[in-house]
LOVEX-969628 format. One line per 3 residues: number of its first residue (from 0); their letters; for each residue x, y, z of C-alpha. Coordinates in nm, 3 decimals, always signed. Each point is the difference from the previous one (the first is absolute). Layout:
% LOVEX-969628
NUM = A = X Y Z  ...
END
This chain:
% LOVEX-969628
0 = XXX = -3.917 +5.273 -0.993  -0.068 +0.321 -0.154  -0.361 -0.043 -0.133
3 = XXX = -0.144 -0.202 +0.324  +0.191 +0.269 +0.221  -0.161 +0.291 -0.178
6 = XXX = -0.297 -0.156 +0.028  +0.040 -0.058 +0.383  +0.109 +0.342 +0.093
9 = XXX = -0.284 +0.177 -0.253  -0.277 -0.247 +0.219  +0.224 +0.109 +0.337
12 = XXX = -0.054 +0.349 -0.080  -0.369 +0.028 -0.117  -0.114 -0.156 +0.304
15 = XXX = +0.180 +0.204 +0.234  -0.086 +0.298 -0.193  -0.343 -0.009 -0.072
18 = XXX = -0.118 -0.266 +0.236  -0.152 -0.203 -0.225  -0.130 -0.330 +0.173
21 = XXX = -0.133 -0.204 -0.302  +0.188 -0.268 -0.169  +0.280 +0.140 -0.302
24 = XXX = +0.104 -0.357 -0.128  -0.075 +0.114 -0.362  +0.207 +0.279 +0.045
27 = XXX = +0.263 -0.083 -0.283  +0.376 +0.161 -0.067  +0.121 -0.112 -0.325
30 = XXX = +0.188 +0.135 -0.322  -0.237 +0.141 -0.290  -0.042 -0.145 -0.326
33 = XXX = +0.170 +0.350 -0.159  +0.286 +0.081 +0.139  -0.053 +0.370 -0.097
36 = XXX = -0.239 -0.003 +0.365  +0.307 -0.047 +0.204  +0.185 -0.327 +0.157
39 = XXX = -0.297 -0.077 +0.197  -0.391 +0.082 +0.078  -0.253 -0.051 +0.255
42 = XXX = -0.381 -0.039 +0.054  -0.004 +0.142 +0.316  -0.185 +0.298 -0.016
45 = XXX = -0.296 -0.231 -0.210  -0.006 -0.248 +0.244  -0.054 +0.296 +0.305
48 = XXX = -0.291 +0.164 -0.203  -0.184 -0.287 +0.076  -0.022 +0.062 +0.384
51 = XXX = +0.092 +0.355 +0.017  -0.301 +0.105 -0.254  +0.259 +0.224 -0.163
54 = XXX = +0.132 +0.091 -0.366  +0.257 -0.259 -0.038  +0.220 +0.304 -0.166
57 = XXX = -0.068 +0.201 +0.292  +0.161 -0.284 +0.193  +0.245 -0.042 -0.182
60 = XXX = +0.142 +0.350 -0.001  -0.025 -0.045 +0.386  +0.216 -0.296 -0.011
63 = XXX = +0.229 +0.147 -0.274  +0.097 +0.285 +0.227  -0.073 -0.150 +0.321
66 = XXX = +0.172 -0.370 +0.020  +0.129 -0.064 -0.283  +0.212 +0.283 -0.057
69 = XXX = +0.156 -0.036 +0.322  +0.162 -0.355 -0.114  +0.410 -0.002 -0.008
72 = XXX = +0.010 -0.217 -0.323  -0.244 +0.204 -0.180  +0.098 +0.280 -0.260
75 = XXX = -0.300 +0.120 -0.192  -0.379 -0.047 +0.033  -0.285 +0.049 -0.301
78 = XXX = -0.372 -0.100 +0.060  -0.240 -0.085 -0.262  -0.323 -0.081 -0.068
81 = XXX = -0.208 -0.139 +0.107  +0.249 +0.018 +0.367  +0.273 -0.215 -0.111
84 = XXX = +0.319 +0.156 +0.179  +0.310 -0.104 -0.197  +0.367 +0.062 +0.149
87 = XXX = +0.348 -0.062 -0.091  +0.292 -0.093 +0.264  +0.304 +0.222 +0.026
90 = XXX = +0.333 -0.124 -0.200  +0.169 +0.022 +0.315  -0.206 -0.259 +0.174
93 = XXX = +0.007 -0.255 -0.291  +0.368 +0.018 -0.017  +0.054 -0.034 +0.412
96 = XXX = -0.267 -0.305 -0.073  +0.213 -0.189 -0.238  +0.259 -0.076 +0.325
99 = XXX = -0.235 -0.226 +0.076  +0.081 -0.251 -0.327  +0.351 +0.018 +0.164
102 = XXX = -0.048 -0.071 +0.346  -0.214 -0.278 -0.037  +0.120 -0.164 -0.331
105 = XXX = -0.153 -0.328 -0.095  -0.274 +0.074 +0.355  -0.098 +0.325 -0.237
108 = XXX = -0.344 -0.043 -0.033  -0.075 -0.217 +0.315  -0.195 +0.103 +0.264
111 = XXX = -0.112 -0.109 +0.368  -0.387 -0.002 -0.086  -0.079 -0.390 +0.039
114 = XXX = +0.300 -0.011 +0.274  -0.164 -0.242 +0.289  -0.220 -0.128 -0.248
117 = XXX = -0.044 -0.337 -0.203  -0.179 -0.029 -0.318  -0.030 -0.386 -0.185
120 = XXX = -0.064 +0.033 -0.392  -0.112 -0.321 -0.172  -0.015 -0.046 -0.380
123 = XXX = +0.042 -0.209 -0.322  -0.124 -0.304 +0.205  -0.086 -0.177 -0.295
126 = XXX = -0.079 -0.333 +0.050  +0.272 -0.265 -0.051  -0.138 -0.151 -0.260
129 = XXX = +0.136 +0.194 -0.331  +0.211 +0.256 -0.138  -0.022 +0.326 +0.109
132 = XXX = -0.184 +0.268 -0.242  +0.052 +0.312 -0.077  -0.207 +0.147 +0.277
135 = XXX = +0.190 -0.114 +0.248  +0.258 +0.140 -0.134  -0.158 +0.324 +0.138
138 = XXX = -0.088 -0.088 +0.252  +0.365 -0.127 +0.107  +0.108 +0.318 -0.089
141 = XXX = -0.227 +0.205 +0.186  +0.017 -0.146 +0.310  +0.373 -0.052 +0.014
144 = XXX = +0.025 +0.368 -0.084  -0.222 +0.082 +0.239  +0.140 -0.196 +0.306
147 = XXX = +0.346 +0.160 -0.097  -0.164 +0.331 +0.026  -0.199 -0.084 +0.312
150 = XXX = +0.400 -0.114 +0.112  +0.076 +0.338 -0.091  -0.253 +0.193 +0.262
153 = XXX = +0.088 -0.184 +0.301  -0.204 -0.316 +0.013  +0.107 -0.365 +0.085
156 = XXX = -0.132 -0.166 -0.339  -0.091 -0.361 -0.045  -0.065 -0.102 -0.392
159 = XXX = -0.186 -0.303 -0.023  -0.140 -0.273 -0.255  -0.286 -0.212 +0.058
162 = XXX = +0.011 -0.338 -0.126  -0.339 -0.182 -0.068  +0.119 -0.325 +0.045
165 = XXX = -0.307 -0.117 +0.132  -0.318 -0.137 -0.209  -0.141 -0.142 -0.280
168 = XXX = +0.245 +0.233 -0.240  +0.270 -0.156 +0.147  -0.129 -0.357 +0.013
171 = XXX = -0.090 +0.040 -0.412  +0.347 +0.125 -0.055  +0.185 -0.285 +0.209
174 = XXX = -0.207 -0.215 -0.185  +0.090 +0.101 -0.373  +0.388 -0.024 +0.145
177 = XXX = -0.054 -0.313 +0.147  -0.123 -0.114 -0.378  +0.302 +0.171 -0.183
180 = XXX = +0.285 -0.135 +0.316  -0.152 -0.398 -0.095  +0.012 +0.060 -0.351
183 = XXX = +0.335 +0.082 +0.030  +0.118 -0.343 +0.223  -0.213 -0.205 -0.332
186 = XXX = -0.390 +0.020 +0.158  -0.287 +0.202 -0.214  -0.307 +0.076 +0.170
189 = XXX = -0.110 +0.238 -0.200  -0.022 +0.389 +0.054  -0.294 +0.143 +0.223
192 = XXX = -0.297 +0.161 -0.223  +0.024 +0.407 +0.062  +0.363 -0.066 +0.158
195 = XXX = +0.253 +0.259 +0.056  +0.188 +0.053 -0.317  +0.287 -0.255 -0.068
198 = XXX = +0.266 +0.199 -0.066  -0.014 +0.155 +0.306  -0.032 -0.290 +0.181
201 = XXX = +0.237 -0.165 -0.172  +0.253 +0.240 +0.091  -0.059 -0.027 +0.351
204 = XXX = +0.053 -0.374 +0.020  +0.300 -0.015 -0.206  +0.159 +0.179 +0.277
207 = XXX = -0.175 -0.218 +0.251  +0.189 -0.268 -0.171  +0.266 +0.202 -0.017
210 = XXX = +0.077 +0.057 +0.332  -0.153 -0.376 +0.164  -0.032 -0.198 -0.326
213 = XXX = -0.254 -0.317 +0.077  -0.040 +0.110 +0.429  -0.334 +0.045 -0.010
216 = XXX = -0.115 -0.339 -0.245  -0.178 -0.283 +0.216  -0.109 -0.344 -0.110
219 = XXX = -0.397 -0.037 +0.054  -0.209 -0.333 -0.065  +0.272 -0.041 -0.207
222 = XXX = +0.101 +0.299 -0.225  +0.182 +0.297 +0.014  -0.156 +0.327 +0.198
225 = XXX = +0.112 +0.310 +0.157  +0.001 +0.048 +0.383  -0.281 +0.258 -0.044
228 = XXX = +0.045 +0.179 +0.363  +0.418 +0.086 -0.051  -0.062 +0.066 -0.339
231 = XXX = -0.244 +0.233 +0.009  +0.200 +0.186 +0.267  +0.312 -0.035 -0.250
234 = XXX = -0.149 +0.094 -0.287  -0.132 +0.339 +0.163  +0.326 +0.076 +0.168
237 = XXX = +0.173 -0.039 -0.363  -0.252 +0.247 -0.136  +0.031 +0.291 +0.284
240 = XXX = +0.349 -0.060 -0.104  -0.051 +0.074 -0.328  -0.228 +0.289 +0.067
243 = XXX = +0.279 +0.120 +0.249  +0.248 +0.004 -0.337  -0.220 +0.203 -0.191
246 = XXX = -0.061 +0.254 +0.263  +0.391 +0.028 +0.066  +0.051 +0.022 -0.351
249 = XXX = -0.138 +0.391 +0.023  +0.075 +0.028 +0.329  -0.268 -0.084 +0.218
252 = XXX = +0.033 -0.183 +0.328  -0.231 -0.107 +0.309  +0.123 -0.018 +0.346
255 = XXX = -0.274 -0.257 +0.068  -0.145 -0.287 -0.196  -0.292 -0.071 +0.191
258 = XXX = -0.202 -0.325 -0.108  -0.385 -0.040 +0.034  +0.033 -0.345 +0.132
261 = XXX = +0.152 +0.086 +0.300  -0.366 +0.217 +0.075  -0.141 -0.348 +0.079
264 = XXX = +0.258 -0.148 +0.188  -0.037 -0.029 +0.421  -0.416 -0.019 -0.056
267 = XXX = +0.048 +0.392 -0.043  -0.292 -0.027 -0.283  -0.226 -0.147 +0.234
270 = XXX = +0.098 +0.272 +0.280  -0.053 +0.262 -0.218  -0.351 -0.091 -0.129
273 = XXX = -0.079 -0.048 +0.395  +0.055 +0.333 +0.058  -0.219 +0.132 -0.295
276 = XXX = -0.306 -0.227 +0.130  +0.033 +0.175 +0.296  +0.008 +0.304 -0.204
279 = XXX = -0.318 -0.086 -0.148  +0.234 +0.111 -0.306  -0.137 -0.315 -0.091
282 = XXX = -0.265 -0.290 -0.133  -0.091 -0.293 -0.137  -0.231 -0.023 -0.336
285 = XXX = -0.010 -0.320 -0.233  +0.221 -0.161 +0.188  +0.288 +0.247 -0.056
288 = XXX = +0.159 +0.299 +0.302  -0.021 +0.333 -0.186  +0.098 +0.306 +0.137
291 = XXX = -0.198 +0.336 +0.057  +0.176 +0.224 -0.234  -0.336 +0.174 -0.103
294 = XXX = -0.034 +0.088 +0.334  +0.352 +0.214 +0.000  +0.032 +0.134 -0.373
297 = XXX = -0.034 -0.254 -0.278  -0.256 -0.062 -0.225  -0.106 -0.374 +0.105
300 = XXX = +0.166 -0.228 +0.232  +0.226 -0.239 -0.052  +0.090 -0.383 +0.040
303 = XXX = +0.256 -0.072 +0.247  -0.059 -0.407 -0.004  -0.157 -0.160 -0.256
306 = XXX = -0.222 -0.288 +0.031  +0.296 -0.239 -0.035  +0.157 +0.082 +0.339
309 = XXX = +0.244 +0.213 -0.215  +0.128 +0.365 +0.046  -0.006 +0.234 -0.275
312 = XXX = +0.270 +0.259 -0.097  -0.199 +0.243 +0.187  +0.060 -0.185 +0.312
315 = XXX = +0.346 +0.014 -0.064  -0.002 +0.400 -0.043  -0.177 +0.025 +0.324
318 = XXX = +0.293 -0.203 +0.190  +0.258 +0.133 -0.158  -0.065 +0.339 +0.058
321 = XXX = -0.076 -0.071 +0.373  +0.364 -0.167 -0.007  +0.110 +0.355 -0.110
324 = XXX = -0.144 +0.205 +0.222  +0.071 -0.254 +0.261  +0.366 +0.073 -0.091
327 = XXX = -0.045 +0.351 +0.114  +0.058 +0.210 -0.355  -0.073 +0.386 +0.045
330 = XXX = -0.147 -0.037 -0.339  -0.049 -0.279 -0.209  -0.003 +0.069 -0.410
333 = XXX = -0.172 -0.246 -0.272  +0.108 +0.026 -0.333  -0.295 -0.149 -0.249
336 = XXX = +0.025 -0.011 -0.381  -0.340 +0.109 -0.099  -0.169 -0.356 -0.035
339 = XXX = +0.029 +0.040 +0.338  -0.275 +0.332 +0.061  -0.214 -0.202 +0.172
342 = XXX = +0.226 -0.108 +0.293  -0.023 +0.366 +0.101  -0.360 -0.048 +0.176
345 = XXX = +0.092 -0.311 +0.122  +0.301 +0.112 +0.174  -0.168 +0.286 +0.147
348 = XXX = -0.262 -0.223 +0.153  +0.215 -0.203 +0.139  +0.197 +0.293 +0.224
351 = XXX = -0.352 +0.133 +0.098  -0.152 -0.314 +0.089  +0.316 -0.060 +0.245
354 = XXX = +0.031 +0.312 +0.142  +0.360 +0.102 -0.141  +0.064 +0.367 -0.118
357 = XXX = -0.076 +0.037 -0.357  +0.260 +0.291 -0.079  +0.268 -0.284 +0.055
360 = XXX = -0.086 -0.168 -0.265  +0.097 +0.154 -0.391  -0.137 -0.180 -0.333
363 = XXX = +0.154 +0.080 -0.334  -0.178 -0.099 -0.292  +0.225 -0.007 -0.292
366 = XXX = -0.130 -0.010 -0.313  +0.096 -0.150 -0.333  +0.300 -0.052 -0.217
369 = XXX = +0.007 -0.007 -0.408  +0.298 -0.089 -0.169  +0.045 +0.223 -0.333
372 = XXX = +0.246 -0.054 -0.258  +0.009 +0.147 -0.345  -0.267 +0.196 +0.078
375 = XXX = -0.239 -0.338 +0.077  -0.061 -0.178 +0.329  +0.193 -0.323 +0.062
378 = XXX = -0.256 -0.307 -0.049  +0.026 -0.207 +0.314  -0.212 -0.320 -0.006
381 = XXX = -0.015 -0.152 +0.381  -0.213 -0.301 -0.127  +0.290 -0.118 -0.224
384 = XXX = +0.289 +0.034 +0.236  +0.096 +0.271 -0.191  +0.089 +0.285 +0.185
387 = XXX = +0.234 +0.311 -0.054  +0.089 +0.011 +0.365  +0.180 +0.183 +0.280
390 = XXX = +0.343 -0.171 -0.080  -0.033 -0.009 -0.364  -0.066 +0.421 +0.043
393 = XXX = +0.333 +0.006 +0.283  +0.188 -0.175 -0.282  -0.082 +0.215 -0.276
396 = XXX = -0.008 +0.366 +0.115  +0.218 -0.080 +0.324  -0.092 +0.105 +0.342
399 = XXX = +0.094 +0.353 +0.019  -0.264 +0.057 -0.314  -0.259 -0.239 +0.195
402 = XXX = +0.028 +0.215 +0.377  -0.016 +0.344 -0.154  -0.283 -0.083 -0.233
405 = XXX = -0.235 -0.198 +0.207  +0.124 +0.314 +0.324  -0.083 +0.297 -0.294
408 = XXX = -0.410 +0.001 +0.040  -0.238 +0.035 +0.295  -0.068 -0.412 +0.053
411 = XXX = -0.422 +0.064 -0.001  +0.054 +0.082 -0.393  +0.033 -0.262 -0.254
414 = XXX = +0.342 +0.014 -0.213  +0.171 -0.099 -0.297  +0.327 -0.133 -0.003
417 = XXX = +0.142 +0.107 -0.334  +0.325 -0.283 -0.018  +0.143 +0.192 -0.335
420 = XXX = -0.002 +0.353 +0.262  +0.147 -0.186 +0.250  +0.281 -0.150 -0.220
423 = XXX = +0.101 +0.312 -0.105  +0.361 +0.187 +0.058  -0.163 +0.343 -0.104
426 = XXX = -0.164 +0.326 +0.212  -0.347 -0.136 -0.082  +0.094 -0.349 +0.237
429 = XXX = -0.098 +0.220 +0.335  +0.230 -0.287 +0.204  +0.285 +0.069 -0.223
432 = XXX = -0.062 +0.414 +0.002  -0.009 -0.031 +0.403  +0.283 -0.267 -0.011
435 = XXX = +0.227 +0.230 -0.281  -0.018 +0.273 +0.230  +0.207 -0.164 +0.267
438 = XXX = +0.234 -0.160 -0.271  +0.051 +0.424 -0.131  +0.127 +0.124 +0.314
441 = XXX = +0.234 -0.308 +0.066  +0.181 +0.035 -0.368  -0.003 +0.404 +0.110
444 = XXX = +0.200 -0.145 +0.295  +0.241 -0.216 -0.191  +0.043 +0.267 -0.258
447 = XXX = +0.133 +0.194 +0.288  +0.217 -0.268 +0.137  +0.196 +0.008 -0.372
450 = XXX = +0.028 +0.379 -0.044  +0.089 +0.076 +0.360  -0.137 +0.306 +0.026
453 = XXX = +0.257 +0.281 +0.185  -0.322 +0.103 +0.239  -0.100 -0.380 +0.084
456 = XXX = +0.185 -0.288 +0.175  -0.251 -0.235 -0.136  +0.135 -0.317 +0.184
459 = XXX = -0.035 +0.158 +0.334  -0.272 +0.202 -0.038  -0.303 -0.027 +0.268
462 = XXX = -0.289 +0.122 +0.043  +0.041 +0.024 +0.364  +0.066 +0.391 +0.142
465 = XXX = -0.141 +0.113 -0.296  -0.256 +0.270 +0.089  -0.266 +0.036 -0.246
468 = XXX = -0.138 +0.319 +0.132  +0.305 +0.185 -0.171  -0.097 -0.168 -0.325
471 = XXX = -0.117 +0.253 -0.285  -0.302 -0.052 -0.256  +0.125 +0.168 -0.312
474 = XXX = -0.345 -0.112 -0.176  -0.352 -0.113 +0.089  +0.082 -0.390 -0.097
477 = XXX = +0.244 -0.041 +0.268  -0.217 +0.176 +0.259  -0.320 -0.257 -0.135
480 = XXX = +0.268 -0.323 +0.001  +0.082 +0.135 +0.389  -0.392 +0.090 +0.078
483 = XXX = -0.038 -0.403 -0.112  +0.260 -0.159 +0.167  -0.140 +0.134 +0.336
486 = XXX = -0.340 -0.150 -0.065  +0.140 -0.319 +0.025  -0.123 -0.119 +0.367
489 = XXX = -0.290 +0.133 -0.082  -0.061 -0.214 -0.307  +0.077 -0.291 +0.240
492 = XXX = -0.249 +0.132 +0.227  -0.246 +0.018 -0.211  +0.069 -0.295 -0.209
495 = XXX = -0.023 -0.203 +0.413  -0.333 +0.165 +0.091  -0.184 -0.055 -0.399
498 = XXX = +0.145 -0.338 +0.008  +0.128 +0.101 -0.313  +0.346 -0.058 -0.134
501 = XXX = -0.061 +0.130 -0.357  +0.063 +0.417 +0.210  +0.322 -0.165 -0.007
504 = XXX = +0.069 -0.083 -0.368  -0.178 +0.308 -0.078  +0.230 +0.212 +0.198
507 = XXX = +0.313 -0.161 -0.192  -0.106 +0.031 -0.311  -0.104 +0.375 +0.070
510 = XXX = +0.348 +0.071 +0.211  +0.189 -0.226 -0.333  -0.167 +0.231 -0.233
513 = XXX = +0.099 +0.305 +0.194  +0.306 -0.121 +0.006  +0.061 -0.065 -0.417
516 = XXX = -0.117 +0.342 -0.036  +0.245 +0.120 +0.232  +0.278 -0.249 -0.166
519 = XXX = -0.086 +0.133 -0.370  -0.030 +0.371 +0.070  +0.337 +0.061 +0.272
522 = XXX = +0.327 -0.128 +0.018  +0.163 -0.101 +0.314  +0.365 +0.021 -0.149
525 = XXX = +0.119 +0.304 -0.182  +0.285 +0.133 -0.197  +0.189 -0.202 -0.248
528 = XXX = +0.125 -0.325 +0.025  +0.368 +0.064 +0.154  -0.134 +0.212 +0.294
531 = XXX = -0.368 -0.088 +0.055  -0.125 +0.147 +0.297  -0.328 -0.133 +0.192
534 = XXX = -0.294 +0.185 +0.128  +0.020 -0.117 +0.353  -0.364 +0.137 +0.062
537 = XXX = -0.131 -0.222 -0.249  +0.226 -0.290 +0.051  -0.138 +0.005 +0.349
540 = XXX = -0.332 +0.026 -0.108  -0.019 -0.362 -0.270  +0.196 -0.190 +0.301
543 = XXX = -0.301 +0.086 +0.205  -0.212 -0.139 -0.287  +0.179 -0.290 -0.007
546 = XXX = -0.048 -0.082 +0.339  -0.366 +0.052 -0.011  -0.060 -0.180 -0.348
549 = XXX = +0.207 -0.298 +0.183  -0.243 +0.033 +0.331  -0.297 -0.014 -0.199
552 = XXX = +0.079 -0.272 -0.243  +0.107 -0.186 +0.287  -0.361 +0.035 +0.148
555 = XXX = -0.154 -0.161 -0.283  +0.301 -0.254 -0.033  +0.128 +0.099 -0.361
558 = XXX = +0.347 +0.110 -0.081  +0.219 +0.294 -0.033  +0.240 -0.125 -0.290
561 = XXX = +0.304 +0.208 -0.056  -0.045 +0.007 -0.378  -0.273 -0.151 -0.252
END
């Protein structure tokens, strides 16, 4: 990784050569907004001022001439004001640094960081009891990005969905199927008042019946009724099931389906509130247990059994994140949409009040979703049943369209989905501009295999052996399309330790529009038509791109088609 390594040896360096004893964590190495400052730039000399009571320029110049100078991969140094120190790397390195895309292949880009470690990611966990929305569309999509990336550095990676298959959500919705399962075998009891809405439900008992037609009807003092404790357990397996479709439908899958109910199996409820009580995590008030989260970090405390001998969700969160650390996760990763703000405290509490080491433990709040088309947001109306949801979305734009999109922003800022953008075959569609750069350099490929250049055996042609530090840069966008390529890993890197998987689809649309430059300005093939000859330099150099465009699409599961 070029940026992290620069970074290491600059930190290396400074300590050893001015002794400096105080923490340099802000100490930053990354490329400046104007490229006219060099390929990269550092704070360095700022962030010394602050415990060597010096001139940060003064500094600066010292590190300039003293460190920094002295670097292999480094050709030319400027500082500025107010002690930025901006540097370029030498051609020659860049070029020797592009072997690496060819020794490692599809494993360009990986890296050993997480290796030992295990990491468990949980999201979308919506609860079985309608379609999935549009937020958890992102969500899907961020955290099945993520866990390939975390794949990527090293770490054994468990993607999980919880299923809240236990309470009086799940009781309601059993209930309104129940209604809609007799009405279809000639009984009408009538819908329940603030049900679920029908044609949700309706859907998910027509494949109950589907699948075990009249299993689950019973004949009680006399009439027709459903055999409430199989088919509520029915009933919710047919909608994970139909959750699990929608997910797959853009790609998203879960190694684990873990279900709520089985928290309270084996008295494991009552075992667990034992050991709070002698906590004193714990109390009674009212005649309800509540839990001592004001004494950790939230605002109030909160009910953990209500006055009815039942548990509330919060309960649940408490066991189930024992059963994860319990597990033995090196780090353990919530992904909340951003109704969900307040579990944040909660959590946090929780890990204090039992003793477990908070920096396990990541929460990413995700925040909201608007659906825009024509300019105007999509009207979605829960209360009727009438929701533009997740599937409808998959269906309409497709899933390549629905990954990139929901991966393209920072997940803590609200977004609009513009479905007419997303549908589009032009430059402004940023999928199909990341997408159409791919699909360029494979018709520059078959164009090849037709003309059969005199300097090119296409068909046998390998990138293996070749050795990119005798390549040439004959202008500046082939040496910025190299520079990029090589700050792959640390785009992975970076994308692993942010938990942020939209330095990804930011670096392919920046290496795709590199690349388009490149493809609109140069010509790999010259001379006329009979005897076209190749620039091998170049042709070497968009078969690199390929490879990279492939790795990183591949991250965020969205495809490298070979034309559009």
């Amino acid at each position: 990784m070029i940026i992290a390594g620069l970074r290491e040896e600059i930190l290396k360096t400074v300590k050893n050569h001015i002794n400096v004893e105080a923490s340099l964590s802000k100490l930053i190495v990354e490329e400046p907004n104007n490229e006219k400052f060099g390929d990269f730039s550092t704070n360095a000399a700022m962030i010394l001022a602050r415990f060597l009571k010096k001139n940060p320029m003064d500094i600066a110049g010292e590190l300039e001439k003293e460190i920094i100078s002295k670097f292999d991969r480094i050709e030319s140094i400027s500082v500025v004001k107010p002690g930025f120190i901006n540097f370029n790397l030498k051609d020659a390195f860049i070029k020797k640094s592009l072997g690496g895309i060819i020794a490692e292949g599809e494993k360009f880009g990986f890296n050993n960081s997480g290796k030992g470690k295990s990491v468990q990611l949980e999201y979308v966990s919506s609860n079985p009891t309608g379609k999935l929305h549009i937020g958890h569309g992102r969500w899907g999509a961020l955290g099945d990005s993520l866990a390939n990336i975390y794949e990527a550095s090293g770490y054994k990676v468990c993607r999980e969905y919880y299923v809240n298959d236990y309470g009086s959500q799940i009781e309601k919705f059993s209930e309104c199927a129940g209604c809609i399962y007799l009405k279809r075998f000639g009984r009408d009891t009538g819908y329940p008042l603030e049900g679920y809405p029908e044609e949700t439900v309706s859907m998910a008992v027509d494949r109950l019946i589907e699948k075990h037609n009249d299993r689950f009807l019973i004949i009680k003092d006399g009439e027709k009724a459903v055999d409430i404790e199989a088919f509520r357990k029915e009933i919710v397996r047919i909608m994970v099931s139909y959750i699990s479709e929608t997910l797959s439908l853009m790609g998203v899958k879960f190694d684990s389906w873990f279900y709520e109910s089985s928290l309270y199996k084996n008295s494991n409820f009552d075992k667990v509130m034992e050991d709070l009580k002698k906590r004193d995590a714990v109390y009674y008030k009212d005649d309800a247990l509540w839990f001592r989260a004001s004494r950790y970090v939230d605002d109030s405390d909160r009910v953990l059994v209500r006055r009815d001998g039942n548990p509330t969700y919060f309960a649940s969160d408490i066991i189930y994140l024992i059963n994860k650390i319990k597990r033995g996760y090196d780090s353990i990763i919530y992904i909340l949409g951003a109704d969900h703000h307040g579990y944040v405290d909660r959590l946090v509490a929780i890990v204090r009040a039992l003793g477990f080491e908070e920096d396990k433990m990541v929460i990413l709040i995700g925040q909201l979703v608007k659906i825009v088309s024509k300019g105007r947001a999509v009207k979605m109306s829960r209360r009727k049943g009438q929701i533009y949801s997740l599937r409808d979305l998959i269906q309409e734009v497709g899933k390549d369209a629905v990954r990139y999109f929901f991966s393209m922003s920072s997940f803590d800022t609200p977004m609009d989905f513009d479905i007419d953008l997303a549908k589009q075959k032009s430059n402004q569609n940023p999928v199909f501009y990341v997408q159409y750069a791919h699909a360029r350099i494979e018709s520059i490929i078959k164009k090849l295999k037709e003309v059969v250049p005199d300097n090119l055996d296409i068909n046998n042609f390998s990138l293996d052996g070749v050795d990119t530090s005798k390549l040439s840069f004959k202008n500046e966008s082939e040496r910025k399309l190299a520079k990029i390529l090589i700050l792959y890993p640390d785009m992975v890197n970076m994308s692993r330790r942010n938990n942020a998987p939209h330095i990804v689809t930011q670096y392919l649309y920046r290496l795709a529009s590199e690349f388009h430059y490149f493809y609109n300005n140069y010509k790999v093939m010259n001379g006329n038509s009979d005897k076209p000859e190749v620039d091998m330099d170049r042709f070497v150099l968009i078969m690199l791109v390929r490879q990279v465009l492939e790795n990183a699409l591949k991250l965020l599961d969205i495809s490298a088609p070979e034309k559009m």
